[in-house]
C-alpha positions, 0 to 999 in steps of 0.5 A: 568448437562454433564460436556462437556455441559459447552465448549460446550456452551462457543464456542456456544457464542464466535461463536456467538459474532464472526460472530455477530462481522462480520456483524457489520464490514461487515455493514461498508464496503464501508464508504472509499477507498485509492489508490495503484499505481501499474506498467503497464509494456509497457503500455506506458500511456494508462491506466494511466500516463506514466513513464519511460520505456514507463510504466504506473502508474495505481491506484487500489482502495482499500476499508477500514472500517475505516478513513484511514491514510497515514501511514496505506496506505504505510504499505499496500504498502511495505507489498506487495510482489507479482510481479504480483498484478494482471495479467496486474499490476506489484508491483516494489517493490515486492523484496524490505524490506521497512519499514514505519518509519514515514511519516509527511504532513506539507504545502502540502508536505509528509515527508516519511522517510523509513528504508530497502532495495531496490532491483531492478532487471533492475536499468533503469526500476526499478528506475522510477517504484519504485519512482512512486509507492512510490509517488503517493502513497502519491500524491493523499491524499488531501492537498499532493502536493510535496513527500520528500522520504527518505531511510536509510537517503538518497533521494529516487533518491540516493537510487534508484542509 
């Protein structure tokens, strides 16, 4: 037998095993979805509720394969840091070093406790999307009523200042 016969037939089944992998994720797709807010800058409430500034909050579905857990949303959220997440939504917190240390739900309300830092680049705009996007992002799980957010130890409104 050739001795590069032996990789050959390895990376043949490890192919193998990969996109049979991929199928059976691929079979999944669609069993959830959660919501990210982004911002509508001057939209002034037309494609979602308004917020300061006369902007929109707007939420864009995404789709997961799995149960989906309000961390995991919020980890997708900071981990985003584009502007422009599409032509027409802008992402506030695109300049923004946040890290999810933990998030708590007890009698409707979200505990979110984030470590880092927030940039904003127009304090009078900025504030209200920042504060959007990170409540709604919350908001909309069932059960989720109130959203206590805090930063390095201080409420998200002072952290906003």
């Amino acid at each position: 037998m050739k001795k590069w016969l032996i990789p050959l037939a390895a990376l043949t089944i490890i192919a193998g095993i990969g996109i049979g992998t991929w199928k059976i994720l691929d079979g999944r797709k669609g069993t959830g979805y959660y919501d990210l807010y982004f911002v509508a800058v001057g939209d002034d409430g037309q494609q979602g509720d308004k917020i300061g500034c006369g902007d929109s909050i707007v939420p864009i579905k995404r789709q997961t394969v799995s149960d989906t857990q309000l961390s995991d949303v919020y980890q997708d959220l900071l981990d985003i840091h584009d502007y422009d997440f599409t032509p027409e939504l802008k992402n506030a917190l695109w300049q923004s070093q946040l890290t999810l240390e933990s998030v708590d739900v007890t009698a409707g309300t979200a505990f979110v406790t984030l470590k880092g830092t927030i940039v904003q680049s127009d304090k009078k705009c900025d504030a209200p999307r920042i504060k959007a996007q990170l409540e709604q992002t919350a908001k909309h799980f069932d059960g989720v009523k109130d959203v206590q957010i805090t930063v390095n130890g201080k409420s998200l409104d002072e952290a906003l200042k």
